[in-house]
N, C-alpha and C positions, 0 to 999 in steps of 0.2 A: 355426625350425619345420622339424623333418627333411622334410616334406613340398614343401620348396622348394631341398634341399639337393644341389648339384649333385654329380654321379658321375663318377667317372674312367671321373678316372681312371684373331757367332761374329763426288860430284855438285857443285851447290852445295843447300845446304839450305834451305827456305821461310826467305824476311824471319824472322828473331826480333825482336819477338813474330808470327805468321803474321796479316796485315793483316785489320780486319773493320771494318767502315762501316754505319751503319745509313745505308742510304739512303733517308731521307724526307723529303718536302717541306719536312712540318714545320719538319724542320731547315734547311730552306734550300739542302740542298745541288745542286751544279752539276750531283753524279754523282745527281739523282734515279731511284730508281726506285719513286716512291709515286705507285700507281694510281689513277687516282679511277675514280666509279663510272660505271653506262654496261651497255649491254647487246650482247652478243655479245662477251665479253671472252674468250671458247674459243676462236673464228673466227677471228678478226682476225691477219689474218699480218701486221700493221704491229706494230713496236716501241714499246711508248711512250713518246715524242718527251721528249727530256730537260729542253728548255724550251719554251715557257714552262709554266712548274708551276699542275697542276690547282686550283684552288679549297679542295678537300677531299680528306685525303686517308683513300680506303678502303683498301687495303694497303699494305705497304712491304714491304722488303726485308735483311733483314742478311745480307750476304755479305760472305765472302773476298774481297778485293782481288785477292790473290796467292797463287799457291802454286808450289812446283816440282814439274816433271815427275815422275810415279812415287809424288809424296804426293798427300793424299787433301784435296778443298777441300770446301766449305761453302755451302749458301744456305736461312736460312730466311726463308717468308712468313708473314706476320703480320694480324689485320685492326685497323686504326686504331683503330675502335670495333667490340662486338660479337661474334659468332664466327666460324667459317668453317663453310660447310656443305661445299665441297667445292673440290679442290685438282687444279691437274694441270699439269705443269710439262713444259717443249719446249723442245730446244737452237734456239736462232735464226743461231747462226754459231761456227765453229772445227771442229777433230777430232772424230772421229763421238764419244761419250762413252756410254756405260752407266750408265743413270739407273736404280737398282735401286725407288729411293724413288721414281716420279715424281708419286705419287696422295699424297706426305704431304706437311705444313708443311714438311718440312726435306729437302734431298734432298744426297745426299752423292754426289762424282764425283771418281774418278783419272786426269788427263788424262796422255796416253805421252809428249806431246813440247813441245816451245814454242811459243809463239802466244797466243793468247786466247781467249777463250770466251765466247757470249751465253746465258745462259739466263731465259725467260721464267715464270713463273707466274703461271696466269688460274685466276682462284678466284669462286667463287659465296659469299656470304654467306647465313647463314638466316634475312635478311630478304628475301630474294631480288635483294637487288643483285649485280651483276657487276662488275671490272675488272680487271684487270692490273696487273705491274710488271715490270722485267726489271734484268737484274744484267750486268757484265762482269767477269771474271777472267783476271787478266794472267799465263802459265803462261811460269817461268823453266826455265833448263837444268836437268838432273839432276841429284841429287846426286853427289860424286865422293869422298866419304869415307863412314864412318860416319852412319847416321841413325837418326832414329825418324819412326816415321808413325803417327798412331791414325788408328783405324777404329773406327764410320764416325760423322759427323756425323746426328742423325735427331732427330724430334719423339714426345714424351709427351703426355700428360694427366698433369693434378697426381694426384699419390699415388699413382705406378708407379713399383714398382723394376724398373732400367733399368742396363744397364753399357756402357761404349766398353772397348776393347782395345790395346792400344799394341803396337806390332808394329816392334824394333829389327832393324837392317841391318850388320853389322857387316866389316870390310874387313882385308885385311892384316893378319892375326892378330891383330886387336884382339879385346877381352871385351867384354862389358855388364858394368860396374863395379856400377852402381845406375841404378831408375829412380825418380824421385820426382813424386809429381801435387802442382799447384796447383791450385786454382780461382780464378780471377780477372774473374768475372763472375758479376751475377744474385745471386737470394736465396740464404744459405749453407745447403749440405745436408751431410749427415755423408760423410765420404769412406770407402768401405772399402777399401784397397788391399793387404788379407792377401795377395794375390797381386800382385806388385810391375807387371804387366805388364798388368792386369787392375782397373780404374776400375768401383763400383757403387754407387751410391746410390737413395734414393729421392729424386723429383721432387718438389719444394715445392709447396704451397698459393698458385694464386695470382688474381687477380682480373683481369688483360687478359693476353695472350698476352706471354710473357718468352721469354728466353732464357739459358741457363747457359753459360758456356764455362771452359773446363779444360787445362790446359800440362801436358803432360807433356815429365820432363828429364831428359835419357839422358846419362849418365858412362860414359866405356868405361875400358880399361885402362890405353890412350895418355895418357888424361888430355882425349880431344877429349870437347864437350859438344855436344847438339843438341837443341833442342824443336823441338816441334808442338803444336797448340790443336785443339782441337775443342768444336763447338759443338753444344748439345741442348735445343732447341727444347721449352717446357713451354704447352700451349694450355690455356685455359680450360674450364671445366667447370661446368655448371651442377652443384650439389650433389643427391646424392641425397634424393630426399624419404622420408622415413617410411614401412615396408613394400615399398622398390621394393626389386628384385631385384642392382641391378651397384653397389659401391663406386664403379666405375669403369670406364668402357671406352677403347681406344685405337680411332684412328679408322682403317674399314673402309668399303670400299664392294662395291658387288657385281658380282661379275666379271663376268657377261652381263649389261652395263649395258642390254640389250634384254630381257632375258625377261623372262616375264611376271610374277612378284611382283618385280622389282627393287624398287620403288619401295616396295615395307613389310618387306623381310628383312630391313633393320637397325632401322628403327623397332618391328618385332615382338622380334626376338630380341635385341640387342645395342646398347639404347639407356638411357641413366640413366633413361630416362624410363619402363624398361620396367616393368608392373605385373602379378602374377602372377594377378588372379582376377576383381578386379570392374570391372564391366560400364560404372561408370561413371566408372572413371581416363580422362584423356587417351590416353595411350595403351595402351588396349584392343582387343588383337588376339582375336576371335575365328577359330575355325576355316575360319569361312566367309574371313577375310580372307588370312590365311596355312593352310593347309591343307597335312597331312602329303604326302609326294612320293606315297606311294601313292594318294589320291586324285586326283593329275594324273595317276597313272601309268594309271589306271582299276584297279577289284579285282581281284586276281589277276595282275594285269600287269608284269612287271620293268621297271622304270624304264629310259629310254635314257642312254645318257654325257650327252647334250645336256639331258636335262630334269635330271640330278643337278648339272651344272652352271649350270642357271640358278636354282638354291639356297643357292649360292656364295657368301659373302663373305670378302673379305681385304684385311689390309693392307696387302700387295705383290703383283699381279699374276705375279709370278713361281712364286706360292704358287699359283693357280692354276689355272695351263701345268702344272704340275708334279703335281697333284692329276690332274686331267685326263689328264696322260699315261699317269700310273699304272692308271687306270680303264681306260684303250682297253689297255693292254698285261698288265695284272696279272689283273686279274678275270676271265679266262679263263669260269671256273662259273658268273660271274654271284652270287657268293654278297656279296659286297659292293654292290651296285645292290639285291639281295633286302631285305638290313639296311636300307641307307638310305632306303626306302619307306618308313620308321617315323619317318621326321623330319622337320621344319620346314624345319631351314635348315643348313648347313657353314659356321663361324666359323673361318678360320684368319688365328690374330693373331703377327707377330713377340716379341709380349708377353705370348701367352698362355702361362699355366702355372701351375697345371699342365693339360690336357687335361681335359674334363668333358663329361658330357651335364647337364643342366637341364629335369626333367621340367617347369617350371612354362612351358617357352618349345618344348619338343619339340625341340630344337637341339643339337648337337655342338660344341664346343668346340677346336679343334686346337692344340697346340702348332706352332709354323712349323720348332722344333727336327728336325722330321721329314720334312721338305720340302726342306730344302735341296739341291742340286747341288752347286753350285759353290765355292771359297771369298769369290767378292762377294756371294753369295748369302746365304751363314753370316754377314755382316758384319751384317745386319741383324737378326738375329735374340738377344736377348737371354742373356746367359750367367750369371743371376739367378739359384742356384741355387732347385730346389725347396724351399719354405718347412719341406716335413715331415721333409725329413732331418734338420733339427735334433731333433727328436722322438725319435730313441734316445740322444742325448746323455747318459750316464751308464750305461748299461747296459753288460755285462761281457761283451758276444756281438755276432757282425756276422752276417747274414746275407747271403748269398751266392746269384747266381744266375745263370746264360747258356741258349744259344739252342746247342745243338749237330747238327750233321747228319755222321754220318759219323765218327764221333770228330772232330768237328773245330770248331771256333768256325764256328756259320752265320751271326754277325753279325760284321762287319768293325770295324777299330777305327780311328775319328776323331778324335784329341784336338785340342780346341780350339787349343793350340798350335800348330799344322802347318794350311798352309794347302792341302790338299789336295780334288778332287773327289770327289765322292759317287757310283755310276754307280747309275743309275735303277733296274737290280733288286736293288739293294741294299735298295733302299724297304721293302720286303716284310718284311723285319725289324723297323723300327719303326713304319713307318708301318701299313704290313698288320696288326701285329698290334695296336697300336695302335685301328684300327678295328673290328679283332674285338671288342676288350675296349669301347668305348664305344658301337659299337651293338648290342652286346649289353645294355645299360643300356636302350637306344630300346625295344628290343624285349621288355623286362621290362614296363617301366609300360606299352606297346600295344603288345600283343603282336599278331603276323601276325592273330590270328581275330578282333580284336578292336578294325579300324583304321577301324569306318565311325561316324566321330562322329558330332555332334551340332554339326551347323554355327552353330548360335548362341552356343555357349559354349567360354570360350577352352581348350587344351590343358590347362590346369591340370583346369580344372572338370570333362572328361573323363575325366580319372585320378583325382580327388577319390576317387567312392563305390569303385571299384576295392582303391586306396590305405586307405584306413578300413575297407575289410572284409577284409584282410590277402587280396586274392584275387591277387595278381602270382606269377606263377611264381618267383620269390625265396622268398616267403613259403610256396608249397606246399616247395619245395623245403627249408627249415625246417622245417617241418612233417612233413617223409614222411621226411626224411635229415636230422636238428639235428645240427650240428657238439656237443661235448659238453667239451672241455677248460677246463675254466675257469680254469686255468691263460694259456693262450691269448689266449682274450676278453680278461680281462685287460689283457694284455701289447697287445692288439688296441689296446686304449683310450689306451696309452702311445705304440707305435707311429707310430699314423695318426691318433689324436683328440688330440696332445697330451697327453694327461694325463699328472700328473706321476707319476714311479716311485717305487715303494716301498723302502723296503729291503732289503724282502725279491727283489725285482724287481731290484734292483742285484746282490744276490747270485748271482742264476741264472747257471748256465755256460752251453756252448755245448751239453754235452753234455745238462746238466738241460732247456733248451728242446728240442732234437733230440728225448729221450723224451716231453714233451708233446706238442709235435705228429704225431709218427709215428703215435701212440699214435686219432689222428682222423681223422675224415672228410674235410682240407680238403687243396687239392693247394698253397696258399700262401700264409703266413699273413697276406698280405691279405686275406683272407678272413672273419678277427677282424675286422676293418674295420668294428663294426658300431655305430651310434647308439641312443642309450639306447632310444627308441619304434620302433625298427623294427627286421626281421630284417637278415641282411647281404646289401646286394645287390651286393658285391664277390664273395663268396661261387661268385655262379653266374658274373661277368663272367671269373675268373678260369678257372674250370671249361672256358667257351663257349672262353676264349680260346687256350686250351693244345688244347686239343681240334681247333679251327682248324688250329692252325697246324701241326701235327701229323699231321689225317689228310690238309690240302689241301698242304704244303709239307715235309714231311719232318720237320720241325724238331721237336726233342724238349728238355724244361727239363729241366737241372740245377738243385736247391735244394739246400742246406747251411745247416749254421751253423757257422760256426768261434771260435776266440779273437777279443778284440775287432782289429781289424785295424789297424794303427799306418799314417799316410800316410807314402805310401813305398814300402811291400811290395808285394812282388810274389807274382802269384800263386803263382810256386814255393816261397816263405818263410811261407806262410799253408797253417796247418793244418786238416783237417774232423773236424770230431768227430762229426760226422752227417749226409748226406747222399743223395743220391737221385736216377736219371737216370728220366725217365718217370710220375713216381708219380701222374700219371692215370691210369695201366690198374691201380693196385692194383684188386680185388677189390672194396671197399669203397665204394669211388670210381665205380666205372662205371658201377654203378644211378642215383649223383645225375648224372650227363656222359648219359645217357638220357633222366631228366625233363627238365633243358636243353634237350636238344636240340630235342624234340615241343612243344615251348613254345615257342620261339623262332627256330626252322630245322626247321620240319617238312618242306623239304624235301628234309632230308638221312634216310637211311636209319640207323636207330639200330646196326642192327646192325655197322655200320664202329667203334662202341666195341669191341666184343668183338674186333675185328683190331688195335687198338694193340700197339706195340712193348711187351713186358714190361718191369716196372719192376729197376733194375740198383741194387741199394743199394750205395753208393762205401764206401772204407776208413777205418775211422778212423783217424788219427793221419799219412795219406800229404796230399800236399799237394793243393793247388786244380789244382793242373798233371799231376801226375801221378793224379788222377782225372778227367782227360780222355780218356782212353783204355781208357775199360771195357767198352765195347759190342762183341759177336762181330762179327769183320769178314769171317770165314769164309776167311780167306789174305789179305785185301786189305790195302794199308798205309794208315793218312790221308794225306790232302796235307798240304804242309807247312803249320805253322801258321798261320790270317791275323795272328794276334798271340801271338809270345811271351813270356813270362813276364811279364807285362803288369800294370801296378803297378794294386793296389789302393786307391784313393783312394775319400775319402769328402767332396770339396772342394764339386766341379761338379757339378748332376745334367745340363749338358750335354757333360759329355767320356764319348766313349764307350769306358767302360777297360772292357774286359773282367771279371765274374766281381761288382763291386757290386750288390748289388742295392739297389734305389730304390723309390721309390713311383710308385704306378701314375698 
């Protein structure tokens, strides 16, 4: 039903094999750490006592034994019976350690030096029992040759694709010969290892809390070998029922575990259980119970940092610190706190992706790809590519896209490979605009004039008559300005809907699509993006977001299409057959970037359309690199590139290579 369809929108070497012990009573063992139950299992700064062993056991533990300094160890919590409602794990003794996971089943940590490690997990069950369990890890020397280490150990829900990383150390002019994975535990999944360094599969189906674990075996030149194991925690899941909204969700809690809706942001927005409309499902959240942030804000009122963040939910607490920061330091205008008045809740998952809004929940969607800092940070976060770039598979044209300020690349280049920091106003690039594009969606379905609900019915039921009487500013926006290539749409359908391509679709060049699209209203052919019963409301997201980022950040889009682009190439070897720096301020374009705006940011003065930079039509036939530098600079030279010639890959939709373009 499109009416529910959400929008858009990283020595010596460990024991071989690296040690792993289920420690539970069950089994009898000495080294127990199966918790029985009991209340105040959070509090409690006692260990639980190794003998004599509980009666019953409510969790257990599978951890790593051992690991050496510098590699990355392992511990998932599990519940005996039942599931877990909530998790939070505390070092109890050894070197301080950076607990990235500490709120999931599985928490992954790289101790610097020798000694040992206590780490506890006190879990609440959702029957409301509580206990405990705790783990010891015995941390050997360094390594002092050649290694491998994957990154990182962490927990699923069944039917999430999920990927570990394998990260080779290589010494005295040795090579990485080959890397080969095993799995050697838990139910079998399909391995995809197209990238030799790089482990992804989908999560099994399964009925109590399991666990996966996986070797990878490193060959260098020398001829030396090294594995490491990692381990990925799969939890249970109640199945979805008929009509609910999530296949699946991975677990999240919410950051201001004090504010005041904590206790129903996830059961509203981000629960199997979640139901989009009637009154009388289990979980039915009306307005009165979760209510858009503008109505905490009062009407008319910009919401504070503090009340945006107790909206919050995520998987990793780092996610956010990091959200948060962004907001005290980025949102200067206030134009991001404006947007997010139009929403429920902020869902930022390690495993989300792609990015969505969900008018049937008023909730935002985040991918955590956007958040990161750090690279322990990026270790948690999934490198799954997005599902839709399979979607041009066959077609004889790439299109092409970047973020330019100055003649110059304004987004910086990340590749998952390299484990490098992210520095915070970097954000702005994707996170920033990122939000432009998906509360721009919030603010389509309730729009700013139109946020004072009806507290008795849930968000859905609000947008219903709206929604069926084509009244969203999408829909005027169709209506006053219709995109017209039907060439495009089309192509829209293959694109971003999947559908499969014609022959005639196979045939098109770069340059036949380039005279399509020029030829229209739309500034990117996400725009096409549009479902059989409704208009496109990629259409205006894309509009809002270019627009954004542009008159508040400088930032101007290059679009192209070039030949289809071989992995590999690099930008300077990839040709444009048509492209385009600006083509927001065409002419054509700025009446629909007006209605936008009055619709959804009527704060902003429309007439700042009419001041956009003029649109620079690139060369045909010269490269992706050498139409970087078209814009008058009036004497001045660019700085030197952030990324040179910067390969074109169509692998990862989390490597940030310059000049791909993706889906939103």
């Amino acid at each position: 039903m499109n009416t529910m369809t959400p929008f858009d929108t990283q020595p010596l070497s460990r024991p071989r094999p690296r040690g792993a012990i289920l420690l539970s009573l069950l089994a009898g063992s000495v080294l127990s750490a199966c918790g029985g139950g009991g209340g105040g299992a959070g509090t409690s700064a006692d260990p639980v006592p190794v003998t004599p062993a509980p009666t019953e056991c409510v969790v257990r533990i599978i951890a790593d034994t051992s690991v050496a300094a510098g590699k990355t160890a392992g511990a998932t919590v599990q519940a005996c019976s039942g599931a877990m409602a909530d998790v939070s794990w505390v070092q109890e003794s050894g070197a301080a350690l950076e607990l990235q996971a500490a709120r999931s089943a599985t928490v992954a940590f790289e101790p610097s030096v020798a000694g040992s490690v206590r780490l506890r997990a006190n879990v609440t069950l959702v029957d409301g029992r509580s206990a405990s369990a705790s783990a010891d890890v015995l941390v050997s020397s360094a390594p002092t040759g050649s290694y491998i280490n994957v990154r990182a150990d962490h927990s699923v829900r069944a039917d999430t694709d999920t990927s570990v990383r394998a990260w080779p150390t290589v010494v005295g002019g040795d090579n990485v010969t080959s890397i080969t994975w095993t799995q050697i535990a838990g139910p079998t999944v399909t391995l995809d290892t197209t990238e030799p360094q790089l482990l992804m599969f989908k999560s099994p189906q399964v009925t109590a809390d399991t666990v996966l674990k996986f070797r990878a075996l490193l060959t260098t030149s020398s001829g030396r070998q090294d594995t490491d194991e990692v381990t990925v925690g799969v939890e249970v899941q109640a199945a979805k029922p008929n009509g609910y909204l999530f296949d699946q969700t991975e677990r999240v809690h919410a950051y201001r575990a004090a504010g005041v809706y904590a206790g129903v942001l996830a059961r509203c927005t981000y629960d199997i259980g979640v139901y989009y409309a009637n009154s009388s499902a289990t979980n039915f959240c009306s307005t009165a119970t979760l209510p858009l942030l503008q109505t905490e804000a009062g009407a008319g009122a910009v919401p504070s940092v503090a009340q945006v963040m107790g909206r919050v939910l995520v998987s990793h607490d780092f996610l956010g610190a990091n959200f948060e920061n962004f907001l005290l330091t980025q949102d200067v205008n206030g134009d991001f706190r404006r947007l997010l008045s139009g929403v429920t809740a902020i869902v930022i998952g390690s495993h989300v992706r792609p990015s969505y809004y969900q008018p049937a929940t008023g909730a935002i969607y985040l991918d955590a790809n956007n958040l990161w800092l750090t690279p322990q940070q990026r270790d948690v976060v999934t490198e799954v590519p997005d599902y839709r770039l399979a979607y041009a598979d066959g077609l004889n044209f790439t299109s092409l896209g970047r973020q330019v300020k100055n003649n110059d690349y304004a987004r910086a280049s990340y590749p998952s490979t390299q484990r490098r920091s992210r520095a915070s106003a970097d954000l702005i690039t994707d996170l920033g605009r990122l939000l432009y594009h998906e509360l721009s969606h919030a603010s389509d379905f309730i729009s700013p004039a139109e946020r004072a609900l009806n507290p008795g019915l849930s968000i859905y039921a609000n947008v219903l008559p709206r929604l069926t009487a084509n009244s969203l500013p999408s829909d005027m926006l169709a209506f006053q300005y219709p995109l017209q290539s039907s060439e495009m749409k089309a192509l829209g359908q293959v694109l971003y809907r999947g559908a499969t391509a014609t022959a005639q679709q196979k045939a098109y060049t770069a340059t036949d699509i380039g005279r399509f699209f020029s030829s229209d209203r739309a500034s990117d052919d996400y725009a096409y993006s549009i479902s059989a019963d409704s208009n496109s409301r990629e259409d205006l997201a894309m509009l809002f977001e270019e627009f954004m980022m542009s008159y508040r950040h400088g930032i101007v889009y290059d679009y192209a299409y070039s030949d289809l682009v071989l992995d590999g190439q690099t930008a300077s070897q990839v040709l444009v057959r048509w492209g385009e720096r600006g083509r927001i301020a065409e002419a054509a374009i700025k009446p629909r970037i007006k209605l936008v705006l009055q619709q959804v940011a009527p704060w902003i003065d429309v007439s700042a359309v009419d001041r956009l930079p003029a649109p620079i039509l690139m060369t045909p036939g010269a490269s992706w690199t050498a139409n970087l530098t078209i814009s008058p600079m009036f004497g001045a030279t660019p700085s030197s590139l952030r990324t040179l010639a910067p390969a074109v890959s169509t692998r990862s939709a989390r490597d940030d290579v310059q000049g791909l373009r993706r889906p939103h």
